[in-house]
mmCIF file of the C-alpha atoms, coordinates in Angstrom:
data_MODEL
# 
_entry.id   MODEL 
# 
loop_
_atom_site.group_PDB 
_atom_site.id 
_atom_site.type_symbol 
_atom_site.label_atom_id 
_atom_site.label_alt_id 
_atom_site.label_comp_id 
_atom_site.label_asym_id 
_atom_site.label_entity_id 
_atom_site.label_seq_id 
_atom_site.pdbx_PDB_ins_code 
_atom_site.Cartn_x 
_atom_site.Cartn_y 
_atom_site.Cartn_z 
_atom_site.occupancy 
_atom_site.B_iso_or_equiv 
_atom_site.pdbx_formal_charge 
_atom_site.auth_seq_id 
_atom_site.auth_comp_id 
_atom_site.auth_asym_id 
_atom_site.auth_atom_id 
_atom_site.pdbx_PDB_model_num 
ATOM 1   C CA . UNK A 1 1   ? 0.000   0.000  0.000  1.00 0.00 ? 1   UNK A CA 1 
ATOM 2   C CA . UNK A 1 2   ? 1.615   3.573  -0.966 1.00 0.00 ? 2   UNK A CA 1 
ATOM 3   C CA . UNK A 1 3   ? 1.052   5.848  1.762  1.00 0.00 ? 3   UNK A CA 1 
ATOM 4   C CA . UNK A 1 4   ? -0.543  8.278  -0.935 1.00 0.00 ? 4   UNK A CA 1 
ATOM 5   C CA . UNK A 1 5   ? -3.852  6.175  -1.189 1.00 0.00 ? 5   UNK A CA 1 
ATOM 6   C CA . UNK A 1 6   ? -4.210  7.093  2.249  1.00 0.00 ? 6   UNK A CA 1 
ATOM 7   C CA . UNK A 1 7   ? -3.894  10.759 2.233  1.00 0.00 ? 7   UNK A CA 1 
ATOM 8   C CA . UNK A 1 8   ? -6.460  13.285 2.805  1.00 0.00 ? 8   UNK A CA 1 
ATOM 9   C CA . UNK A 1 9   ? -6.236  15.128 -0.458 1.00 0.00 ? 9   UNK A CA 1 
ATOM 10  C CA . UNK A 1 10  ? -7.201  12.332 -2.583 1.00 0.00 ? 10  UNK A CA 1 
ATOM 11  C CA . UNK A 1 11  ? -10.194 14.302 -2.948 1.00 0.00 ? 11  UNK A CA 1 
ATOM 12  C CA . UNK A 1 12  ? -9.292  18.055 -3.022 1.00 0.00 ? 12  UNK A CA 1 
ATOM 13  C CA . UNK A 1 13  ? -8.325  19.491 -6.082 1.00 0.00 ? 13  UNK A CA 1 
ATOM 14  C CA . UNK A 1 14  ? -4.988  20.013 -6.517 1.00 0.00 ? 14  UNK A CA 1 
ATOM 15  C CA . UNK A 1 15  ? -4.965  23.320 -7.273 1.00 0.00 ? 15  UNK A CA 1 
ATOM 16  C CA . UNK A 1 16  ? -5.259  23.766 -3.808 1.00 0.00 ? 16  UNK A CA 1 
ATOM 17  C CA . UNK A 1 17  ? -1.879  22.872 -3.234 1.00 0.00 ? 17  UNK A CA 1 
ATOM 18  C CA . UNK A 1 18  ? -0.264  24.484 -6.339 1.00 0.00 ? 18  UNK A CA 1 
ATOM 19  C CA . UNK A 1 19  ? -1.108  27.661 -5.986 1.00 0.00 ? 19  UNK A CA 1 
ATOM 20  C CA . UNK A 1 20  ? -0.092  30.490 -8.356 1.00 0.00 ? 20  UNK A CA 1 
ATOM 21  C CA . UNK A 1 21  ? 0.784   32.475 -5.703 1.00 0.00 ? 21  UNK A CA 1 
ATOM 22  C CA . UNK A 1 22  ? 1.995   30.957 -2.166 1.00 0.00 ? 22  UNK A CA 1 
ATOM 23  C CA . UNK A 1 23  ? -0.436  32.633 -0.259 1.00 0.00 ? 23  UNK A CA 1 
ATOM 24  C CA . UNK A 1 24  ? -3.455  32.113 -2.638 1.00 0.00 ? 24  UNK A CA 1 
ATOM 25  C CA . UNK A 1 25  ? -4.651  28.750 -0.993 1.00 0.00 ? 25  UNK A CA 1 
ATOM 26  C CA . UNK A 1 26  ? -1.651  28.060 1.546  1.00 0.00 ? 26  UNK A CA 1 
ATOM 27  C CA . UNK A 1 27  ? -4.107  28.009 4.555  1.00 0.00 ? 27  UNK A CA 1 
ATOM 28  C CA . UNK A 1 28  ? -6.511  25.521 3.295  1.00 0.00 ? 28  UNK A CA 1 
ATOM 29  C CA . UNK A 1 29  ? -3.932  23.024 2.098  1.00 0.00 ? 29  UNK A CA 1 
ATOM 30  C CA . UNK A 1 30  ? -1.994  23.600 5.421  1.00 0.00 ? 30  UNK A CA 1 
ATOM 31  C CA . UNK A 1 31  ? -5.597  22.908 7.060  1.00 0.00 ? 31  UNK A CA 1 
ATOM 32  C CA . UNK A 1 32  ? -6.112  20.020 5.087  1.00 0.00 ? 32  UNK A CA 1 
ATOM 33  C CA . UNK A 1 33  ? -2.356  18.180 5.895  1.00 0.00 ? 33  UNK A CA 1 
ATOM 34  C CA . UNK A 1 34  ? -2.612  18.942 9.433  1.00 0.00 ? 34  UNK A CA 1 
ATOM 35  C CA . UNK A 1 35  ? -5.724  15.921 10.278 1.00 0.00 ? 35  UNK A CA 1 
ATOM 36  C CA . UNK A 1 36  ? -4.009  13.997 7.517  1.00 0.00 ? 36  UNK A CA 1 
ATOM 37  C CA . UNK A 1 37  ? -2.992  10.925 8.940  1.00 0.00 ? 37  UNK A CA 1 
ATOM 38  C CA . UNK A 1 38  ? 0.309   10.407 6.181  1.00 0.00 ? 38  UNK A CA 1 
ATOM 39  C CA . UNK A 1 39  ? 1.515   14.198 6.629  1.00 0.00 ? 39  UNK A CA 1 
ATOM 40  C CA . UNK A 1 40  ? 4.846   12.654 7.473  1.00 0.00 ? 40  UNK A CA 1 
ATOM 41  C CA . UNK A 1 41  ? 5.708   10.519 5.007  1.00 0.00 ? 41  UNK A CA 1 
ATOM 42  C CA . UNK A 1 42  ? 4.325   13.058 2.391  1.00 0.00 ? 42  UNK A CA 1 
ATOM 43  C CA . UNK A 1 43  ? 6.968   15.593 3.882  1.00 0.00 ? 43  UNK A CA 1 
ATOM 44  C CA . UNK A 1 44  ? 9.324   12.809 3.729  1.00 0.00 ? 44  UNK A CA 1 
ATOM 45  C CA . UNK A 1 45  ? 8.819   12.459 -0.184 1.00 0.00 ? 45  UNK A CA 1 
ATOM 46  C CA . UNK A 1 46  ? 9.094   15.867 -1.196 1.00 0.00 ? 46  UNK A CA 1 
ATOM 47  C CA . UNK A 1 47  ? 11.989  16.556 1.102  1.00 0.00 ? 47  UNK A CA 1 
ATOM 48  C CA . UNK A 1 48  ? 14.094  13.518 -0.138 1.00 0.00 ? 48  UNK A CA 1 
ATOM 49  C CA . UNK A 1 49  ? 12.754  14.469 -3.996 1.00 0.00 ? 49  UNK A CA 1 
ATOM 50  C CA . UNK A 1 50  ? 13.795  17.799 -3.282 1.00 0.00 ? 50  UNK A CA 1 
ATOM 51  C CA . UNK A 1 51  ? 9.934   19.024 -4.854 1.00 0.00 ? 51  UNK A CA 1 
ATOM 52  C CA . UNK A 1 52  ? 10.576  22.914 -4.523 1.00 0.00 ? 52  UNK A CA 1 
ATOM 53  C CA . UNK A 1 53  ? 6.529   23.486 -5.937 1.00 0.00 ? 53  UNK A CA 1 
ATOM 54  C CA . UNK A 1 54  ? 3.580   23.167 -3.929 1.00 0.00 ? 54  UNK A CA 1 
ATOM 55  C CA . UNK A 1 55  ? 2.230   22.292 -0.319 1.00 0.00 ? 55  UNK A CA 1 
ATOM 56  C CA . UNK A 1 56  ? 3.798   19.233 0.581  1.00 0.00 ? 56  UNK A CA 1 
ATOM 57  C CA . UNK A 1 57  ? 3.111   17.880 4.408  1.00 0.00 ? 57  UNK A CA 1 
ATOM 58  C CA . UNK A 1 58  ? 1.904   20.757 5.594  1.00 0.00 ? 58  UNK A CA 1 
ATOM 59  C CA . UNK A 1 59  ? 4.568   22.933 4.445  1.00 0.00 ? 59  UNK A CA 1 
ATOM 60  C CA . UNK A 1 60  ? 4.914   25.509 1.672  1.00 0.00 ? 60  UNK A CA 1 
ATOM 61  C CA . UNK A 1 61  ? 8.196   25.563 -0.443 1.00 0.00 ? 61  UNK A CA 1 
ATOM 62  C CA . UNK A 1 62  ? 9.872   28.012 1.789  1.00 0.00 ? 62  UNK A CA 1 
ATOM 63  C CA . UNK A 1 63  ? 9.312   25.788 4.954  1.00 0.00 ? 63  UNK A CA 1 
ATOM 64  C CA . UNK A 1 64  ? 10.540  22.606 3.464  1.00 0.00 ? 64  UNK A CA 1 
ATOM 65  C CA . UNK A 1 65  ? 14.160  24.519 1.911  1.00 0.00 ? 65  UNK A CA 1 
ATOM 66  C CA . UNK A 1 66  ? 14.217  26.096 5.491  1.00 0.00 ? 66  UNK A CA 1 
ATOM 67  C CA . UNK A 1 67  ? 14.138  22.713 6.746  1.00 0.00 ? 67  UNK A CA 1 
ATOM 68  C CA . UNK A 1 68  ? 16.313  20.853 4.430  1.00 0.00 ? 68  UNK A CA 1 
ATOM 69  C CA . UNK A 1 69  ? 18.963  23.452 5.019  1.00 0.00 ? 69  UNK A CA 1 
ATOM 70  C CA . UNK A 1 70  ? 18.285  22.868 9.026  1.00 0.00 ? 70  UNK A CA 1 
ATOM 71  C CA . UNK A 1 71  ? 18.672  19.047 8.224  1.00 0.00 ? 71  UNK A CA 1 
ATOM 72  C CA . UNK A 1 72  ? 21.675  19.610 6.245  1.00 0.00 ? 72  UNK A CA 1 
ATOM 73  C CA . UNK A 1 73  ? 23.503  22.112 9.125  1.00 0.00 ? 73  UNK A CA 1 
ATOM 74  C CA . UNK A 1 74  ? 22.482  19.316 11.670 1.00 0.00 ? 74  UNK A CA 1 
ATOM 75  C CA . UNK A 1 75  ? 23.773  16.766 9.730  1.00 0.00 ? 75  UNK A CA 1 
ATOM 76  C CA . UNK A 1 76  ? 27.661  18.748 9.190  1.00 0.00 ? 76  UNK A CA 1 
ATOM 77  C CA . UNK A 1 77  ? 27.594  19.196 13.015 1.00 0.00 ? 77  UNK A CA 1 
ATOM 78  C CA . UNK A 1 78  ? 27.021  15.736 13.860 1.00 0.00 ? 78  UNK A CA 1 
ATOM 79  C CA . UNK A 1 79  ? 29.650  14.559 11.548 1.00 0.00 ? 79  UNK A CA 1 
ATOM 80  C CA . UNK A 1 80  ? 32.244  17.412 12.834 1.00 0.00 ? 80  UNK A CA 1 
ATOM 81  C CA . UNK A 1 81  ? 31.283  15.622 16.336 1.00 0.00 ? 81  UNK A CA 1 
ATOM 82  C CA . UNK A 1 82  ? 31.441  12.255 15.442 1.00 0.00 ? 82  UNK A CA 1 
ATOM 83  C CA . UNK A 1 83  ? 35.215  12.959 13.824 1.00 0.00 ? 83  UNK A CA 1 
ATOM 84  C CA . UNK A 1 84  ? 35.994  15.098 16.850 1.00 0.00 ? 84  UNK A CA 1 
ATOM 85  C CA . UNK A 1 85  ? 34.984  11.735 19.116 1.00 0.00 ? 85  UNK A CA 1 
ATOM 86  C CA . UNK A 1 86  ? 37.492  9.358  17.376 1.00 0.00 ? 86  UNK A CA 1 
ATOM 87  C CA . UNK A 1 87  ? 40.144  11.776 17.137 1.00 0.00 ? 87  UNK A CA 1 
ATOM 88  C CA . UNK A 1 88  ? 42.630  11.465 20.120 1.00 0.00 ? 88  UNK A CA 1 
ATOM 89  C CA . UNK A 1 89  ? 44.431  14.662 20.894 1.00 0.00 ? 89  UNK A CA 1 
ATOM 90  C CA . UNK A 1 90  ? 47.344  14.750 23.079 1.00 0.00 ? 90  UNK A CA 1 
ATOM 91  C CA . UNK A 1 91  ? 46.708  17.730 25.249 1.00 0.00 ? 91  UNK A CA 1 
ATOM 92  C CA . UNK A 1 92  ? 49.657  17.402 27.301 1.00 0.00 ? 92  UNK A CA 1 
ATOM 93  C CA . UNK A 1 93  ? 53.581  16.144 26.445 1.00 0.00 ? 93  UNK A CA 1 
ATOM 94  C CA . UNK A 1 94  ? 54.508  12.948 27.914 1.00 0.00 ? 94  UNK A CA 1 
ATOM 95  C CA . UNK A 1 95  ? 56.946  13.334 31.148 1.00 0.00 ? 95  UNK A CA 1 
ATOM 96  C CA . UNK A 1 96  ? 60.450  12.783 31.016 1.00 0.00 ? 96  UNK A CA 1 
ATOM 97  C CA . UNK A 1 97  ? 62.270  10.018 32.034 1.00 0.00 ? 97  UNK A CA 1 
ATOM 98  C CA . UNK A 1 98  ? 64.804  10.899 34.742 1.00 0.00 ? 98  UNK A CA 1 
ATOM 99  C CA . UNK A 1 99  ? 68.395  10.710 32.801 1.00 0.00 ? 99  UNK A CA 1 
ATOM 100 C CA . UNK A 1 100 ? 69.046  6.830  33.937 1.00 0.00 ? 100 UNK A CA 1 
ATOM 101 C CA . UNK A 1 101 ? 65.647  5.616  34.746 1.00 0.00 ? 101 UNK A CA 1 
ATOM 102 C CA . UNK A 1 102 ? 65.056  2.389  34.029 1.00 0.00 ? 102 UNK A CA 1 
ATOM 103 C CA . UNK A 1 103 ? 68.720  1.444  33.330 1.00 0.00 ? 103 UNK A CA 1 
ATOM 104 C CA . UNK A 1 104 ? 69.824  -1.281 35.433 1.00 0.00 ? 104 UNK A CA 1 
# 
C-alpha cells in the first residue's frame, strides 16, 4: 500500500496545493495536511525528492528549503562531532624520564 492512497487530499483538487501564488490557498492546504494521517511521510517524499513546488506535508516551499537546510547544518555538526569523538588529541607532552631511569 503507498502511503498516498491514504492521504487526505485524494479528494481536493490540486490546485489547492499548487497555488499560483503561495499565499493564494496556503491556509486551506496547510488545514487540510494537518488531520491527515500520512503528513509525514508526504513531507518525507518531497523533502528527499527535493519538490521545490507546492504544499507538501503541511509545508509551503519556503518551509521545506528552510528545513532541508536545518537538516543539512544538523547533519555537518554531527559529523564534525562524530570525527571530533574518534580523534585522540594529546593535550599534554609525555613526562620525562629521569636521565638513567630504568637502566639497570
Amino acid at each position: 500500500m503507498n502511503w498516498d492512497n491514504e492521504a487526505s487530499c485524494q479528494s481536493v483538487d490540486p490546485e489547492v496545493f499548487f497555488p499560483e501564488r503561495q499565499g493564494d490557498h496556503a491556509t486551506m492546504a496547510t488545514t487540510i495536511c494537518r488531520g491527515c494521517p500520512v503528513r509525514m511521510q508526504c513531507l518525507e517524499f518531497a523533502l528527499n525528492a527535493r519538490l521545490d513546488y507546492g504544499i507538501w506535508g503541511g509545508l509551503t516551499e519556503h518551509e521545506r528549503r528552510s528545513l532541508r537546510r536545518s537538516r543539512q547544518r544538523k547533519a555537518r555538526r554531527e559529523a564534525v562531532a562524530a570525527a571530533a569523538s574518534t580523534t585522540t588529541v594529546q593535550l599534554h607532552a609525555p613526562k620525562a624520564q629521569p636521565v638513567g631511569a630504568g637502566v639497570a
